[in-house]
Biopython code that builds the backbone (N, CA, C, O; Angstrom):
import numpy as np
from Bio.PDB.StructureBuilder import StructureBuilder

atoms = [
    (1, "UNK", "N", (-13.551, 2.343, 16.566)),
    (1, "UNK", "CA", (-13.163, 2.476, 15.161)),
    (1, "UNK", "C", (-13.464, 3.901, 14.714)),
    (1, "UNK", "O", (-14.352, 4.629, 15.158)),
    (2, "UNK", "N", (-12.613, 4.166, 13.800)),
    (2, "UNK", "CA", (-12.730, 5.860, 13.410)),
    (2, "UNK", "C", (-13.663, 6.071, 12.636)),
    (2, "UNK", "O", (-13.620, 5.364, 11.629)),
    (3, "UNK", "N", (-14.891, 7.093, 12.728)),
    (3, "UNK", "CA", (-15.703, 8.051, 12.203)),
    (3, "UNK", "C", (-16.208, 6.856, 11.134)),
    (3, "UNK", "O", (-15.389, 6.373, 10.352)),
    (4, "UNK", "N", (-17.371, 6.485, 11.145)),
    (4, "UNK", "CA", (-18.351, 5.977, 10.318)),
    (4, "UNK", "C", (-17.681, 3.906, 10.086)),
    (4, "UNK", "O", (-18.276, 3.036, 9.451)),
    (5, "UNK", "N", (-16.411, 3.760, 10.820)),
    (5, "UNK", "CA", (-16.249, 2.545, 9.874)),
    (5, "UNK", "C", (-16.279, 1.555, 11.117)),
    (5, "UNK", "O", (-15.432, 1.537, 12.010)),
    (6, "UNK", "N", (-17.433, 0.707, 11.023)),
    (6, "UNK", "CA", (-17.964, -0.576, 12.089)),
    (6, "UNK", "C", (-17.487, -1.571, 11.287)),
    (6, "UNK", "O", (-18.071, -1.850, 10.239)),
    (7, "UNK", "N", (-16.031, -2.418, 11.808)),
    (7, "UNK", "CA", (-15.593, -3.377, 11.264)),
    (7, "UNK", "C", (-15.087, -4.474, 12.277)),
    (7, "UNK", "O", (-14.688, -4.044, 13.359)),
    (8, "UNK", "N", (-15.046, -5.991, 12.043)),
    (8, "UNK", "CA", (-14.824, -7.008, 12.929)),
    (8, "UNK", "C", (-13.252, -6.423, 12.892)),
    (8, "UNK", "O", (-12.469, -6.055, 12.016)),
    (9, "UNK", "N", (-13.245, -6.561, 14.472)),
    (9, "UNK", "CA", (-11.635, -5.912, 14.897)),
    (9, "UNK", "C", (-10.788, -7.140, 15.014)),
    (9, "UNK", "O", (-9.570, -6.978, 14.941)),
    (10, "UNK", "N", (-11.454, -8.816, 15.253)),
    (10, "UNK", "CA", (-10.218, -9.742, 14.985)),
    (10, "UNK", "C", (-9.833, -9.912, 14.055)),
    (10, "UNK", "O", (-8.653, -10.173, 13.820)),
    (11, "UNK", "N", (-11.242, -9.755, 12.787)),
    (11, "UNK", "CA", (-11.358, -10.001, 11.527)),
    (11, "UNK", "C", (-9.837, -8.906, 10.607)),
    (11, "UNK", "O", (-9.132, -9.118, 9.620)),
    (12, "UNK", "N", (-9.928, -7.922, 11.482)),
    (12, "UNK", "CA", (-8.755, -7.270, 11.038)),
    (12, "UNK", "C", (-7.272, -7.402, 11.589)),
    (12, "UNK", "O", (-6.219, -7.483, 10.956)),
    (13, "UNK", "N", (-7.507, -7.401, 12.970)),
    (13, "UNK", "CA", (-6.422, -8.371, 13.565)),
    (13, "UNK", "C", (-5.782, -9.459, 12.739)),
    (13, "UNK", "O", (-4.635, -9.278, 12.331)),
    (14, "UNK", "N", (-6.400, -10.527, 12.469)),
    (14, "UNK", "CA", (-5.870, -11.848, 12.048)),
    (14, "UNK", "C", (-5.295, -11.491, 10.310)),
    (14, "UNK", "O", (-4.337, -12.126, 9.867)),
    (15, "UNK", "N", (-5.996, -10.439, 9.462)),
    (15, "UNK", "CA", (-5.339, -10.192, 8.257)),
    (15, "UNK", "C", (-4.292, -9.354, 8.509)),
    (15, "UNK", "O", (-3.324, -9.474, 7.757)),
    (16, "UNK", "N", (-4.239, -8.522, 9.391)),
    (16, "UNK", "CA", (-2.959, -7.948, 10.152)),
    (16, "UNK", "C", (-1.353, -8.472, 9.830)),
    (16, "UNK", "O", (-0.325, -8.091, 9.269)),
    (17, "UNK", "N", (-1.969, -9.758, 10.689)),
    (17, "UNK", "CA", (-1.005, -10.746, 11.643)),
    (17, "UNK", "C", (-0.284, -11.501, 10.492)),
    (17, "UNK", "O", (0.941, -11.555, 10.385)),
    (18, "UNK", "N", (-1.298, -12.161, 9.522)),
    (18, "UNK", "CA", (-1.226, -12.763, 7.866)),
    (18, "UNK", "C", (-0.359, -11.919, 7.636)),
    (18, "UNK", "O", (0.838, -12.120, 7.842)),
    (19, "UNK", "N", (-0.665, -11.241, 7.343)),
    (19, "UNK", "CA", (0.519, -10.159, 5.961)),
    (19, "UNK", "C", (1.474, -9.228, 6.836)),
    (19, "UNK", "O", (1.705, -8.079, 6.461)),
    (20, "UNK", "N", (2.108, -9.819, 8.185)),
    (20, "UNK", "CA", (2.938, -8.927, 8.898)),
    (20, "UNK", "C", (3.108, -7.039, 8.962)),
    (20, "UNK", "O", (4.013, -6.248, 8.698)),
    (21, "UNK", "N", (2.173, -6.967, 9.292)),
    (21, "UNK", "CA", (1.500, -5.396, 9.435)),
    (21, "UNK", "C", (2.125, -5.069, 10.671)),
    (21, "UNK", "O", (1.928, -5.912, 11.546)),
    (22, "UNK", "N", (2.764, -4.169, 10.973)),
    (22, "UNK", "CA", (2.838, -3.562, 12.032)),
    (22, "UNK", "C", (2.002, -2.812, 12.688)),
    (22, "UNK", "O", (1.449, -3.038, 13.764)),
    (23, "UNK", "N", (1.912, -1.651, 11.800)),
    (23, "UNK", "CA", (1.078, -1.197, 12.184)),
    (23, "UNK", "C", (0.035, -0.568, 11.024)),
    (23, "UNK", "O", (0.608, -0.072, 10.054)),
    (24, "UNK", "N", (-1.384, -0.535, 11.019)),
    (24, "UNK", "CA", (-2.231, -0.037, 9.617)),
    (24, "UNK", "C", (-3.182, 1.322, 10.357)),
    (24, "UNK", "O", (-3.846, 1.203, 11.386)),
    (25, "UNK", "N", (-3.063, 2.397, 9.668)),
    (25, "UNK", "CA", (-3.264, 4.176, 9.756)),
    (25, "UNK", "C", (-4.272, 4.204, 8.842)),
    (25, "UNK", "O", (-4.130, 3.638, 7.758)),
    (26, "UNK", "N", (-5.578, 4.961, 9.217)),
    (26, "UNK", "CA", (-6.462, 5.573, 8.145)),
    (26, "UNK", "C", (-5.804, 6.825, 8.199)),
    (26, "UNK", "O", (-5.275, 7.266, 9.220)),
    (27, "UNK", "N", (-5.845, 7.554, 6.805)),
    (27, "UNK", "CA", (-5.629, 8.939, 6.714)),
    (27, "UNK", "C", (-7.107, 9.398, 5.896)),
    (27, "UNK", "O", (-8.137, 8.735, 6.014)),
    (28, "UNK", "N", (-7.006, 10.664, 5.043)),
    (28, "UNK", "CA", (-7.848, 10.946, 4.096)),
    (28, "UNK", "C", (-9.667, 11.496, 5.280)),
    (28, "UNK", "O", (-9.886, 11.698, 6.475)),
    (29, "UNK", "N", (-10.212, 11.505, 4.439)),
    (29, "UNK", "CA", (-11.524, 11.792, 4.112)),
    (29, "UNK", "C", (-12.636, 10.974, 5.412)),
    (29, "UNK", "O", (-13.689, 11.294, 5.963)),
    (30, "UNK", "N", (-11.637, 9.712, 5.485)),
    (30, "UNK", "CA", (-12.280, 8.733, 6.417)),
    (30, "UNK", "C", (-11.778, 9.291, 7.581)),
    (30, "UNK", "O", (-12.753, 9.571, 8.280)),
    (31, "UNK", "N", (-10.985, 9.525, 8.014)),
    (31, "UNK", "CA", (-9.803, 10.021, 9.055)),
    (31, "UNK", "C", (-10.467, 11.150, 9.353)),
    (31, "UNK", "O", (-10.502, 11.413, 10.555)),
    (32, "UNK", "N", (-10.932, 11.797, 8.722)),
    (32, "UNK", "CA", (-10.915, 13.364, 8.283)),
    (32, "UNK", "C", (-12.613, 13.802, 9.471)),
    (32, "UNK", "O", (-13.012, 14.639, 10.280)),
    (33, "UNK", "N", (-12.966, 12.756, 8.897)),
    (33, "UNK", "CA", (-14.590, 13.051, 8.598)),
    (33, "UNK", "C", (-15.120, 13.457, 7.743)),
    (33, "UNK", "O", (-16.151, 14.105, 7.926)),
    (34, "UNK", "N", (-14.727, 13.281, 6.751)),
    (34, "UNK", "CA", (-15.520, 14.354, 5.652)),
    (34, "UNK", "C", (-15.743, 13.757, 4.541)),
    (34, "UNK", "O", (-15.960, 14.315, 3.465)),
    (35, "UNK", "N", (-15.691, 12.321, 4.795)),
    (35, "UNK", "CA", (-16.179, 11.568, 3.903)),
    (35, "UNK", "C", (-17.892, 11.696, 3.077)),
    (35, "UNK", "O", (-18.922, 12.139, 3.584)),
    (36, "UNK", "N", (-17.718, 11.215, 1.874)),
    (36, "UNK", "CA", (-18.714, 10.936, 1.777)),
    (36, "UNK", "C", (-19.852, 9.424, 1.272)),
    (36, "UNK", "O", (-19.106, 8.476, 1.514)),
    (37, "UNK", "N", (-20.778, 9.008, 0.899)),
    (37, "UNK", "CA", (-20.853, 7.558, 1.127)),
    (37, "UNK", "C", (-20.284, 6.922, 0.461)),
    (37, "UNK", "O", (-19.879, 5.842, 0.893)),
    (38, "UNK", "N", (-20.029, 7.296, -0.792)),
    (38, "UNK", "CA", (-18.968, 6.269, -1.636)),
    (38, "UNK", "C", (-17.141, 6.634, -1.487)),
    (38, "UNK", "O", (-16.231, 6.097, -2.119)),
    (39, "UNK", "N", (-17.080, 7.333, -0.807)),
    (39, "UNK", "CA", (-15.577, 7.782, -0.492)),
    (39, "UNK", "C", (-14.917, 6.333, 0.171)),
    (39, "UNK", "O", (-15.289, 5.666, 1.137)),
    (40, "UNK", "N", (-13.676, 6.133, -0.866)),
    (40, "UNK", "CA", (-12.815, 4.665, -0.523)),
    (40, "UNK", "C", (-12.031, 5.154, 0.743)),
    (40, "UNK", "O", (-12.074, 6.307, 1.172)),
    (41, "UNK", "N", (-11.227, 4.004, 1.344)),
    (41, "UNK", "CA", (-10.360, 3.999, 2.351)),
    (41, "UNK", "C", (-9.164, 3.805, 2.456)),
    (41, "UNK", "O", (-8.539, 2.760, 2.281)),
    (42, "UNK", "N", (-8.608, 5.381, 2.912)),
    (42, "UNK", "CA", (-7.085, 5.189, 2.719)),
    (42, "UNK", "C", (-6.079, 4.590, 3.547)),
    (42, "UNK", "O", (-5.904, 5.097, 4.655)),
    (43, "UNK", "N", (-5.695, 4.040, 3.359)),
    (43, "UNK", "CA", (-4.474, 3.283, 4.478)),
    (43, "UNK", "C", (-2.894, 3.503, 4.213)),
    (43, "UNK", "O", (-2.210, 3.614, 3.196)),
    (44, "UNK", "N", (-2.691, 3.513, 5.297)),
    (44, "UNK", "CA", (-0.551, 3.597, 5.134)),
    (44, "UNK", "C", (-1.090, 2.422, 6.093)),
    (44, "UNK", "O", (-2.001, 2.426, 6.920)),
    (45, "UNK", "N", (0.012, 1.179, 5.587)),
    (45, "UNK", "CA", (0.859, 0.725, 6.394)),
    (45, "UNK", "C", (2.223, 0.706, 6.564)),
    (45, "UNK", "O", (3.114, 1.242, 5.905)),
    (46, "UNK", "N", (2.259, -0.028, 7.598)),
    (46, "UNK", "CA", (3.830, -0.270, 8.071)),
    (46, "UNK", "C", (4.082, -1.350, 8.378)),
    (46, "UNK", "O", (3.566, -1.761, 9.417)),
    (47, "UNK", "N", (4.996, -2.270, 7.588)),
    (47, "UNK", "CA", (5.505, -3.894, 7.824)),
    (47, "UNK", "C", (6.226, -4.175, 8.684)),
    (47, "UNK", "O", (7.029, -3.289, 8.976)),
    (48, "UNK", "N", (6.282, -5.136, 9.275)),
    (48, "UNK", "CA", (7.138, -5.865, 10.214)),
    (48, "UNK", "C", (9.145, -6.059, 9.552)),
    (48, "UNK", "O", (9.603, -6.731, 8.628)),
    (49, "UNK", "N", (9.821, -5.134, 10.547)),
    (49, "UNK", "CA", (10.986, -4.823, 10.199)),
    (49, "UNK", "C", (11.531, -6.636, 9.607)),
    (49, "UNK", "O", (11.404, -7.796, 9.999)),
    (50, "UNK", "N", (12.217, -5.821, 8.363)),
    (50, "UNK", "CA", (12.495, -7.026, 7.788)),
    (50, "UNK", "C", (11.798, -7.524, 6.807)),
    (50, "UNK", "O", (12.547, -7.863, 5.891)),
    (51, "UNK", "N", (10.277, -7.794, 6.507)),
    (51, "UNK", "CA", (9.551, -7.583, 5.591)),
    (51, "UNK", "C", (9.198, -7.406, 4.776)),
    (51, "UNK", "O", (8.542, -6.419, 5.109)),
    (52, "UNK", "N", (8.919, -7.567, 3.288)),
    (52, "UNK", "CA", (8.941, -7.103, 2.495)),
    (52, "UNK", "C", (7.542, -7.973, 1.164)),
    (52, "UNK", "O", (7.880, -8.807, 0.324)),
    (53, "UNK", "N", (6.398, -7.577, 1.309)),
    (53, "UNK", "CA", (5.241, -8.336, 0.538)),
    (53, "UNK", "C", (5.365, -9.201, -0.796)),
    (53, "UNK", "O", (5.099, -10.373, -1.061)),
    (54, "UNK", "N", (6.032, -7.812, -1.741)),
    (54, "UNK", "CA", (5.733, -8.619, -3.231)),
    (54, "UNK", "C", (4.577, -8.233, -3.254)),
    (54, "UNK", "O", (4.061, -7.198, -2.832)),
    (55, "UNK", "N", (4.009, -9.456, -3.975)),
    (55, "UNK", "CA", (2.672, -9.362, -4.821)),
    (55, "UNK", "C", (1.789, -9.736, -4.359)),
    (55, "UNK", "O", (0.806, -9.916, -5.078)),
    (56, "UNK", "N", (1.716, -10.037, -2.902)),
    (56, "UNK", "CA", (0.866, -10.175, -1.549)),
    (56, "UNK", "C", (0.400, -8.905, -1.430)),
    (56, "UNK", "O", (-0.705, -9.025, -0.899)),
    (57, "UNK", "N", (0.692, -7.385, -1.689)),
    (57, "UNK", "CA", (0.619, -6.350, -1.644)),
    (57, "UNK", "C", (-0.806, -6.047, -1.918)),
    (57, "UNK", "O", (-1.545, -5.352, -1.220)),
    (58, "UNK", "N", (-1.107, -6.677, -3.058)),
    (58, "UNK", "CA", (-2.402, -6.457, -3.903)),
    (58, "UNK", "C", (-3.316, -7.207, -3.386)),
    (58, "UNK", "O", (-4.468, -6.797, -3.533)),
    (59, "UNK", "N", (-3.088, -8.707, -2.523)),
    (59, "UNK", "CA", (-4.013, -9.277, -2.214)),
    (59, "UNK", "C", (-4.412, -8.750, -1.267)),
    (59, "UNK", "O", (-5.614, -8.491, -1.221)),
    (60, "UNK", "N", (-3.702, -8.462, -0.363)),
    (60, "UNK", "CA", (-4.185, -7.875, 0.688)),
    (60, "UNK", "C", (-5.137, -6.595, 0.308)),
    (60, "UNK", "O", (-6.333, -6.640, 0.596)),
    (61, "UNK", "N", (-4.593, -5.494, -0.324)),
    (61, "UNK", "CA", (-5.625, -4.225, -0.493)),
    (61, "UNK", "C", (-6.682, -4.613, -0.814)),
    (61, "UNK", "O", (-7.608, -3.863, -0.504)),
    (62, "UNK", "N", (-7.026, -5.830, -1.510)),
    (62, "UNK", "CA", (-8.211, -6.494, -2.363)),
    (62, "UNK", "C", (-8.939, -6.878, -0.496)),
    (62, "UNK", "O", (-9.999, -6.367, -0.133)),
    (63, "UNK", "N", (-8.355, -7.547, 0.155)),
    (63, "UNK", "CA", (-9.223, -7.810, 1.639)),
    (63, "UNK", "C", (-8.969, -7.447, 2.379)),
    (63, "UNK", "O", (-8.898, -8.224, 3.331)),
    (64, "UNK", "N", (-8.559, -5.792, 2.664)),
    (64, "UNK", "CA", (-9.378, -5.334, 3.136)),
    (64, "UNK", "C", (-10.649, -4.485, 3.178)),
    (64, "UNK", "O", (-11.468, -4.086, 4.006)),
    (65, "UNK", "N", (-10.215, -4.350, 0.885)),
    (65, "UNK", "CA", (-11.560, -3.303, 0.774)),
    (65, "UNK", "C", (-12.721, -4.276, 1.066)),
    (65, "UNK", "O", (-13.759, -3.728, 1.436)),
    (66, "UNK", "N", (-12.736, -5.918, 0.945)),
    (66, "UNK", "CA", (-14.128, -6.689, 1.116)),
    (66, "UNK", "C", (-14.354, -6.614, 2.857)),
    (66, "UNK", "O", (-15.466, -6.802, 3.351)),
    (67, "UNK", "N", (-13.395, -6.379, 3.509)),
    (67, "UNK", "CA", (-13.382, -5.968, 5.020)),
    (67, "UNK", "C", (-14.250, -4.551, 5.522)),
    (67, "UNK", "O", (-15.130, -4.340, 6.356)),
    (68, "UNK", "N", (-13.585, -3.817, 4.653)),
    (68, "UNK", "CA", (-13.922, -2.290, 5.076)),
    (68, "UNK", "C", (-15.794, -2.254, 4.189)),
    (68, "UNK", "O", (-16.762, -1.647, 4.648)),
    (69, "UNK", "N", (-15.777, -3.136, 2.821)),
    (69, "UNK", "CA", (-17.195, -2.770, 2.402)),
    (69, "UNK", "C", (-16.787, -1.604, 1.431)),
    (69, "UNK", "O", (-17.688, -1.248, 0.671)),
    (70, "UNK", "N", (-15.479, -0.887, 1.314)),
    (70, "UNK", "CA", (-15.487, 0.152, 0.046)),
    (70, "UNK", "C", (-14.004, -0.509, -0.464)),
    (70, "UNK", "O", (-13.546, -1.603, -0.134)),
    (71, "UNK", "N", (-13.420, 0.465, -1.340)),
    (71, "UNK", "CA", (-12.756, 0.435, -1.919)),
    (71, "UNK", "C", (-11.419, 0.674, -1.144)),
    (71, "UNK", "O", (-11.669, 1.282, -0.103)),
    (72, "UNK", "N", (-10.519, 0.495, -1.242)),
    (72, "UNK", "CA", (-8.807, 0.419, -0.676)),
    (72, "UNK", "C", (-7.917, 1.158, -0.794)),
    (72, "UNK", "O", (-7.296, 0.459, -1.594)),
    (73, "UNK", "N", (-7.201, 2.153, -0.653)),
    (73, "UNK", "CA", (-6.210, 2.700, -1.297)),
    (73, "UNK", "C", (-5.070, 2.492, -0.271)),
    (73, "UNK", "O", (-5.134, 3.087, 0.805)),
    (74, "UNK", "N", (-4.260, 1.855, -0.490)),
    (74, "UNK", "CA", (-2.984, 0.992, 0.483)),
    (74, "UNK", "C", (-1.802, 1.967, -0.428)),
    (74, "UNK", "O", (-1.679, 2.296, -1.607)),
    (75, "UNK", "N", (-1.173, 2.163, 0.624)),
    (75, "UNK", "CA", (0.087, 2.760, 0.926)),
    (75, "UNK", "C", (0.935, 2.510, 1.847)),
    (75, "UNK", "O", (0.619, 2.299, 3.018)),
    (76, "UNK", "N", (2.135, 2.509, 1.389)),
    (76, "UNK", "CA", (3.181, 1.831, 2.762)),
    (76, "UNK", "C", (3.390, 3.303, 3.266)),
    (76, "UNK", "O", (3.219, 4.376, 2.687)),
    (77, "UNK", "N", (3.734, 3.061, 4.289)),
    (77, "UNK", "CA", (4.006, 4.769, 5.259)),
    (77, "UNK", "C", (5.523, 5.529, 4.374)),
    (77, "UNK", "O", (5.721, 6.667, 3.948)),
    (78, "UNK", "N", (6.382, 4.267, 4.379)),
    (78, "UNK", "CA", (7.656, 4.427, 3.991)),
    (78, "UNK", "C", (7.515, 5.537, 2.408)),
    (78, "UNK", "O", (8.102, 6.603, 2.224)),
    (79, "UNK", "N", (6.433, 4.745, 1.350)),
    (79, "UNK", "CA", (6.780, 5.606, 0.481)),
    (79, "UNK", "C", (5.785, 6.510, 0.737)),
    (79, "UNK", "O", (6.562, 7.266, 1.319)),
    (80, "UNK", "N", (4.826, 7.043, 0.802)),
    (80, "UNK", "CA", (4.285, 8.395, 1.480)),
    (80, "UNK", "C", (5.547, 9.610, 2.449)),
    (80, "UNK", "O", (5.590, 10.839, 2.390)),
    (81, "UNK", "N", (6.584, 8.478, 3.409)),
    (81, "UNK", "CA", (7.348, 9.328, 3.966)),
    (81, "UNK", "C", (8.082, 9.938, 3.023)),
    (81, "UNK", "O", (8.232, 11.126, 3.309)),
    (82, "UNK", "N", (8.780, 9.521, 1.679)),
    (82, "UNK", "CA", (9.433, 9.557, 0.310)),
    (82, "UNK", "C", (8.710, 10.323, -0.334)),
    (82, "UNK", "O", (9.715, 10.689, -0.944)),
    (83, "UNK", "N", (7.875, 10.954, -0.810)),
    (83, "UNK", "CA", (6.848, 11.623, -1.767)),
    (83, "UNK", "C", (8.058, 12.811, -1.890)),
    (83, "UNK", "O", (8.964, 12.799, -1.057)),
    (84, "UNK", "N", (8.037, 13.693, -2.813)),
    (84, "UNK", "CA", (8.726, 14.310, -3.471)),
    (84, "UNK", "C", (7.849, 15.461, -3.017)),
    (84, "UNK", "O", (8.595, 16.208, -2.384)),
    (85, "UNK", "N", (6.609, 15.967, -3.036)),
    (85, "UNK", "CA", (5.777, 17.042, -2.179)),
    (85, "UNK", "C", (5.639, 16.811, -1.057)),
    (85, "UNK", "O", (4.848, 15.916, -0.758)),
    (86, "UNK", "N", (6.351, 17.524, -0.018)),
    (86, "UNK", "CA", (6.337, 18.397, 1.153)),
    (86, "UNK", "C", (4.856, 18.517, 1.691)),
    (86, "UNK", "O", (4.474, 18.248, 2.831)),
    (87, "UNK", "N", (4.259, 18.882, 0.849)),
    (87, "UNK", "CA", (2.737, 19.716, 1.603)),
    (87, "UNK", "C", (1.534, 18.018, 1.658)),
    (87, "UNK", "O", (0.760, 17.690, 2.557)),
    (88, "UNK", "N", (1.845, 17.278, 0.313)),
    (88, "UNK", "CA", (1.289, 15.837, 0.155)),
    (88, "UNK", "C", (1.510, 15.583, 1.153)),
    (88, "UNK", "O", (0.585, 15.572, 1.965)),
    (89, "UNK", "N", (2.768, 15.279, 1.540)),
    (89, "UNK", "CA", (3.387, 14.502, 2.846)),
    (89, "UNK", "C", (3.216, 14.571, 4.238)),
    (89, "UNK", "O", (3.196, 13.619, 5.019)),
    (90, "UNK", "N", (3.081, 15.889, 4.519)),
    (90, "UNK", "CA", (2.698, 16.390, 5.387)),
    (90, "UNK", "C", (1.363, 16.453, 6.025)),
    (90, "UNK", "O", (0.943, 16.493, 7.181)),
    (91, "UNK", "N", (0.746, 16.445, 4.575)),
    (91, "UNK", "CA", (-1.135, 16.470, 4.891)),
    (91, "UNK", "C", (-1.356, 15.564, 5.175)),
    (91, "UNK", "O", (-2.175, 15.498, 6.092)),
    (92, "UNK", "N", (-0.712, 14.028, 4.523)),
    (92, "UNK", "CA", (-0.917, 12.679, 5.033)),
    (92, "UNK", "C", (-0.734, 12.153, 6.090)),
    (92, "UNK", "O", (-1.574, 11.497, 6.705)),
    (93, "UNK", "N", (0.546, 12.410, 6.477)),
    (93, "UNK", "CA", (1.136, 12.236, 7.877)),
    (93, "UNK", "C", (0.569, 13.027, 9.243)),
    (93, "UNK", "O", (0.796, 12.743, 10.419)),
    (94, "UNK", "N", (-0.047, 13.848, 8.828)),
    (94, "UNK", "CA", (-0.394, 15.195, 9.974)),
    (94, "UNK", "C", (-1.639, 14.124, 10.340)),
    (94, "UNK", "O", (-1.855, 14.006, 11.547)),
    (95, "UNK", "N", (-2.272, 13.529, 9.659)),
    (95, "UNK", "CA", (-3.808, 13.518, 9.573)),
    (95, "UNK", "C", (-3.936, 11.722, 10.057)),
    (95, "UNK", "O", (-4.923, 11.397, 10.717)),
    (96, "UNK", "N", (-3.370, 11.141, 9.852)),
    (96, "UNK", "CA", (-3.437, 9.708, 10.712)),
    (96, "UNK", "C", (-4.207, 9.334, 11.712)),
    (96, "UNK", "O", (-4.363, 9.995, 12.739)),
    (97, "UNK", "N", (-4.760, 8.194, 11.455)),
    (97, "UNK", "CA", (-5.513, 7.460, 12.827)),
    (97, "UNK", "C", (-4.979, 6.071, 12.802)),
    (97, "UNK", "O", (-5.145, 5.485, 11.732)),
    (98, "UNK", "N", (-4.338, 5.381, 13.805)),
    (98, "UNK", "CA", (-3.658, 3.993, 14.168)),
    (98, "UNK", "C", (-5.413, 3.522, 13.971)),
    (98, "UNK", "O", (-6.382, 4.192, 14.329)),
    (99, "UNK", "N", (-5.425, 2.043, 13.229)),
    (99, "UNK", "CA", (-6.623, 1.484, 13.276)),
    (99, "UNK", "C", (-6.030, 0.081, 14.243)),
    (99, "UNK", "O", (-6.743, -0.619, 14.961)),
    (100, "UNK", "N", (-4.672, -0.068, 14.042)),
    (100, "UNK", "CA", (-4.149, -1.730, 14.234)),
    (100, "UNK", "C", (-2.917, -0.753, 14.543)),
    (100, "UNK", "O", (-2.588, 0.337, 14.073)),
    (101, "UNK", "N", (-2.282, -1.725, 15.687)),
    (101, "UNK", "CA", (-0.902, -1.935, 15.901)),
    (101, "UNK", "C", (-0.784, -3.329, 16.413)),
    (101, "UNK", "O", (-1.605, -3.926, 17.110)),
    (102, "UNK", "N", (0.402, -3.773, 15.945)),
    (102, "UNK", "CA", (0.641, -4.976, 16.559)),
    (102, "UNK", "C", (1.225, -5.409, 18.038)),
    (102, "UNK", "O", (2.110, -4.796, 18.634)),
    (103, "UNK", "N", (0.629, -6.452, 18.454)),
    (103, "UNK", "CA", (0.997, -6.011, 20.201)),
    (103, "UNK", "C", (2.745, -6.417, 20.510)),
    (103, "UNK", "O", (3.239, -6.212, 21.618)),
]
sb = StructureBuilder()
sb.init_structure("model")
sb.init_model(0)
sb.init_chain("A")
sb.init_seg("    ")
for serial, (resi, resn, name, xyz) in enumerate(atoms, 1):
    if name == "N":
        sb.init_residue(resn, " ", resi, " ")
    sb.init_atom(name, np.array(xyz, "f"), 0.0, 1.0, " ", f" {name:<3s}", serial, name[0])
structure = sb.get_structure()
């Protein structure tokens, strides 16, 4: 697991699998290393083609911040790929760590 975060890996697996995740990316600070102790956790995911949450969206960010122990910041990759800043986009995308892919 990336830089500071000790988490049950089925425990994340199986909420994965629940909410059709393809694949879930830390970026940010956590990613980075340069976190600090109260620094939340950023995520892009990516849904299972076809897919589409709703208002499952929120439940989920809600477990995995009780997963991760901080706070959540969920992002689909798709709209991060969409951002209107170039340099945002880029910094996000450059900086990724796969936590989950689906097999």
């Amino acid at each position: 697991m990336p830089l500071g975060l000790a988490i049950d890996q089925q425990r994340l697996a199986d909420l994965c699998r629940r909410y059709h995740v393809q694949k879930l990316e830390l970026f940010g600070s956590r990613a980075k290393g340069t976190e600090r102790p109260d620094s939340d956790v950023d995520l892009l995911v990516t849904f299972e083609s076809g897919y589409t949450p709703g208002l499952e969206f929120f439940g989920m960010a809600d477990e995995f911040a009780v997963l991760f122990g901080h706070p959540v910041d969920l992002f689909t990759r798709t709209s991060v790929e969409h951002l209107p800043n170039r340099y945002k986009r880029e910094s996000i995308l450059s900086a990724t760590q796969p936590i989950y892919v689906a097999a």
